[in-house]
N, C-alpha and C positions, 0 to 999 in steps of 0.2 A: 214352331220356333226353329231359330238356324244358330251356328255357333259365333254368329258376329255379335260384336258388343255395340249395343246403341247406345249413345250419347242423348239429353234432351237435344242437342242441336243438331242432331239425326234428323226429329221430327217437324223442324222448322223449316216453313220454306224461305224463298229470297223476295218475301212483297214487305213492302214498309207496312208497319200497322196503324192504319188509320182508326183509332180512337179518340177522343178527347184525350189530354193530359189528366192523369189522374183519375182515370175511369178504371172501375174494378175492374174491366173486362184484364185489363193487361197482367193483373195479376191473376185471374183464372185462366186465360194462357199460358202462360210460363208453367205455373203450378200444373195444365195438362201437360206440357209435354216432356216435364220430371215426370210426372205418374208412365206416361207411356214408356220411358224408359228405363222405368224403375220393372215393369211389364215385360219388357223385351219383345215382343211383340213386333214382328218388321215391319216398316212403312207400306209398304208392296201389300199387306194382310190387314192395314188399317182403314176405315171409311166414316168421314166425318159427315155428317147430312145437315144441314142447318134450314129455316124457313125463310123469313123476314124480320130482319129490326137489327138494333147495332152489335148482339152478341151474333147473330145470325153470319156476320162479315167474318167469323170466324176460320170456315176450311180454305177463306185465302190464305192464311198461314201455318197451314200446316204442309207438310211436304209427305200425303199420304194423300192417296184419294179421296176426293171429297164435290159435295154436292150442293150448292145455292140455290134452297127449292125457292117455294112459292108461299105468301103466307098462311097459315098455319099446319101447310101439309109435309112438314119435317117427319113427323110418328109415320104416317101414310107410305111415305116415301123408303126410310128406312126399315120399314116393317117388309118392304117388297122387295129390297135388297138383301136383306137377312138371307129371307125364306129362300131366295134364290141363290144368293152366294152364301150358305151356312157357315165355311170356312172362317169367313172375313171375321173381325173384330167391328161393333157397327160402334159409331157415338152419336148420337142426337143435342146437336144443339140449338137450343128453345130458352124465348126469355117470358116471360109472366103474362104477353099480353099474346105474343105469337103460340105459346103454349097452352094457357089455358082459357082465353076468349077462341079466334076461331080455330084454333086446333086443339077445343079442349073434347070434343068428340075423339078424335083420333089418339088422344092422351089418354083417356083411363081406359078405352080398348087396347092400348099397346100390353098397358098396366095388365089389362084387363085377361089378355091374350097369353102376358109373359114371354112376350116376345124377349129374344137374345140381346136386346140392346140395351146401349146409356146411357141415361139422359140426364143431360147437364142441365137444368132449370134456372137460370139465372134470375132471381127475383128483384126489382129493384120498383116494386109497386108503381110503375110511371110507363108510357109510353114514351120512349127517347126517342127515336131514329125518326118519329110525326108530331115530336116537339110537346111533349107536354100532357098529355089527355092521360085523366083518369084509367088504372088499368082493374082486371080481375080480380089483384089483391090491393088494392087501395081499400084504407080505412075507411067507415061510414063517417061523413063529415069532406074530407076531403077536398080541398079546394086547389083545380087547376084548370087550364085553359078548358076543358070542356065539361068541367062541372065549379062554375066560377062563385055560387053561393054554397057548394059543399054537396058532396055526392047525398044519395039518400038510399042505398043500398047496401048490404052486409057484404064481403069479401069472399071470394073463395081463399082457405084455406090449403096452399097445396097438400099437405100431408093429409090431411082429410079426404082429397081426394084420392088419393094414393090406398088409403085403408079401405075406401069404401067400393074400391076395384079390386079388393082381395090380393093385394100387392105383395111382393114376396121381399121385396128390397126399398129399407126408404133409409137414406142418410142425410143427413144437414151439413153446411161448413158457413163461415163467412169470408168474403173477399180477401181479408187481410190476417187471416188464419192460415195459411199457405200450409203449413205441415198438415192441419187437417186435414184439409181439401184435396190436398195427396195421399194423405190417407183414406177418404174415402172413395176417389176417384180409383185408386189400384182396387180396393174393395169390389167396386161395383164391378170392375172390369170381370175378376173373378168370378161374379156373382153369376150363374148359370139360371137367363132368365131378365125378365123387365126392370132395372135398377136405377132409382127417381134419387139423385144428388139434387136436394136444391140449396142452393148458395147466393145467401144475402148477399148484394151487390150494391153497391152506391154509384149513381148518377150525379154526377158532381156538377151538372148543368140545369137537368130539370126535376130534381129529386135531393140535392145536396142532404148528407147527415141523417136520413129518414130510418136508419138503421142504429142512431146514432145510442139512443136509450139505451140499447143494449150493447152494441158493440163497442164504445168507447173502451179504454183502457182503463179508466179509472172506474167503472162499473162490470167490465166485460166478468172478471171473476167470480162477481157475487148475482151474476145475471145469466150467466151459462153456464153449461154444463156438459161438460166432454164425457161422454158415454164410451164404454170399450167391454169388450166382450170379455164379460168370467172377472170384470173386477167392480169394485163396491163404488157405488152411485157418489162420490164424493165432490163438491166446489165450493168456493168461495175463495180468498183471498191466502186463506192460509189452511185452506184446506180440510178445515176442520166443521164443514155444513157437508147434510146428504139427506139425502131423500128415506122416508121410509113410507110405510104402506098404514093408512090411514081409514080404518073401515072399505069400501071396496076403490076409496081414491089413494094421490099421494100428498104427501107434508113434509114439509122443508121441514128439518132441525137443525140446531147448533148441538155438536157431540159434547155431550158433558153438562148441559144442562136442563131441565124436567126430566132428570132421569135418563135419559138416550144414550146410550153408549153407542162404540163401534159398528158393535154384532146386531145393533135394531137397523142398521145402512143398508138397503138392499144391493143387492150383486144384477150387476146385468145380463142376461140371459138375449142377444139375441137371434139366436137360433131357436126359439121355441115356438112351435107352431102356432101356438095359441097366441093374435093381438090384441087380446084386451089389453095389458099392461103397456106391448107396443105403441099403441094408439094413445093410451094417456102418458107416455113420455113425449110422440110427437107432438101433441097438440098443446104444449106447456108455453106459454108464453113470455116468459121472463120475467112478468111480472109479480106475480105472488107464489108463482113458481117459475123457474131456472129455464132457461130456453134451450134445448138439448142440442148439442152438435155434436156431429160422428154418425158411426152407423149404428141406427135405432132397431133396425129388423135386413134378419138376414137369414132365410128359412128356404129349402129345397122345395123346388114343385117341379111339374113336367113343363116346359119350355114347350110354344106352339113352333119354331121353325126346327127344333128337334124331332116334332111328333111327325110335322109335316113329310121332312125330310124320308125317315124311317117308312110313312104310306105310301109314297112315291118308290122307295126301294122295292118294297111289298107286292106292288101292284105290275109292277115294271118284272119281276121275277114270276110270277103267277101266271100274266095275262103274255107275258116274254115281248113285250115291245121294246124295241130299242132307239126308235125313234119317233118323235111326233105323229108322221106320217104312218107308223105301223099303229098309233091308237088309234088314228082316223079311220083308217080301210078296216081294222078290229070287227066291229059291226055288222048288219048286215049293207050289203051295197046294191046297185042296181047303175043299168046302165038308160041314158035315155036318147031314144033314136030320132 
């Protein structure tokens, strides 16, 4: 960090943004580049990686460096940039199909790995940017230009994936939640280690309202649930429903009625090494339970571009190489006449 004051308009660059009107992408824009400068963090120290698809058009607008890979090799890419430039701040952005169909190998090995980065997930169950086709988290049933009588396959679950890679950081936001979404974006920045933001996003071309059950306004209250750390599981409209622990699952209750008072509300914990409970707040649905947004797990482990870093320091004082060429010749050699 330096003693300059960044502005979000620090981190913008000067390209128009080519989105549709009304695409969520333009508000998880914005909302990064308040978080980056809520961060301080210098543009010069910042690296955006994106793969393919319409979130992917993303590090043209930022005015930090940034990289326009190939699809699905965003995690691949940034993972190589990490390890190499450890200093940097990395961010990966990835949307549902570029993330987790062909790059979902490279996804929960990132996870998996705890690589230093932060990946932005933009979920909007659609392939937009090839007009239409069914993606990794479309519903069973689903009907679009490439599954035209209704998909016939289950969904991946991002968050699912995320746990089942032993994740250290998993937060949720949606599109038009802006404060959350900075809040868990500065979160994850913090987060020392692999940190999976996914954020419902609406396609207002090939996907319009698919988030809509839940994120409406007139439901969003009694269908979400803003999670924060060290305070009690509370939502609904008036605040007065929360969660408690139900034999080894959880149950929605109204306070004050069967009995339930305040103190049966669980508190969120999420630092606690342990995901079981993790895991059953991410995978809540919204529908007979509350769909969680915020940060759900947020637990210390050893970072692989830290550990890397430190065996390279190691090995380089040991073996006393100072350059490439002094590990080569290290060895034994010989000459040939």
């Amino acid at each position: 960090m330096d003693n300059q004051q960044y502005t979000p308009a620090s981190y913008k660059s000067d390209q128009a943004v080519r989105w549709c009107p009304g695409c969520g992408d333009h508000a998880i824009l914005n909302t990064l580049h308040k978080a980056m400068a809520t961060l301080g963090i210098p543009p010069h120290k910042t690296a955006v990686i994106s793969g393919i698809g319409c979130s992917s058009r993303l590090p043209y607008y930022m005015n930090t460096y940034g990289f326009h890979t190939i699809h699905g090799r965003a995690a691949a890419i940034a993972t190589g940039f990490k390890v190499a430039n450890p200093q940097m701040t990395v961010w990966q952005i990835s949307g549902d199909g570029d993330g987790l169909a062909i790059g979902g190998n490279h996804f929960i090995h990132a996870v998996r790995r705890n690589i230093d980065i932060n990946i932005l997930l933009f979920n909007n169950k659609i392939y937009g940017l090839t007009k239409g086709q069914y993606s990794p988290t479309s519903a069973r049933g689903f009907v679009s230009k490439s599954s035209p009588y209704g998909t016939t396959e289950d969904p991946f679950i991002p968050a699912e994936l995320v746990f089942g890679a032993r994740g250290t950081f998993f937060a949720r936001s949606i599109d038009v939640e802006l404060a959350t979404s900075q809040e868990v974006m500065v979160a994850a920045a913090k987060h020392h280690g692999a940190a999976v933001c996914e954020i419902l996003q609406n396609c207002v071309i090939f996907n319009n309202g698919i988030h809509n059950p839940i994120t409406d306004k007139e439901v969003r209250a009694d269908r979400t649930i803003h999670l924060r750390h060290g305070e009690k599981m509370l939502f609904g409209k008036d605040n007065n429903r929360g969660l408690v622990q139900d034999g080894f699952g959880l149950k929605a209750v109204t306070i004050g009625e069967d009995g339930y008072t305040i103190d049966d509300v669980l508190v969120h914990d999420a630092h606690c090494q342990s995901n079981f409970l993790h895991q059953q707040l991410a995978m809540m649905d919204g529908e007979t339970l509350p769909l969680a947004v915020g940060v759900i797990r947020d637990v210390d482990a050893p970072a692989y571009d830290s550990a890397v870093e430190q065996q390279v320091a190691e090995v380089r004082a040991r073996k006393n190489f100072q350059s490439l060429r002094d590990m080569i010749l290290a060895g034994e050699t010989w000459t040939v006449e």
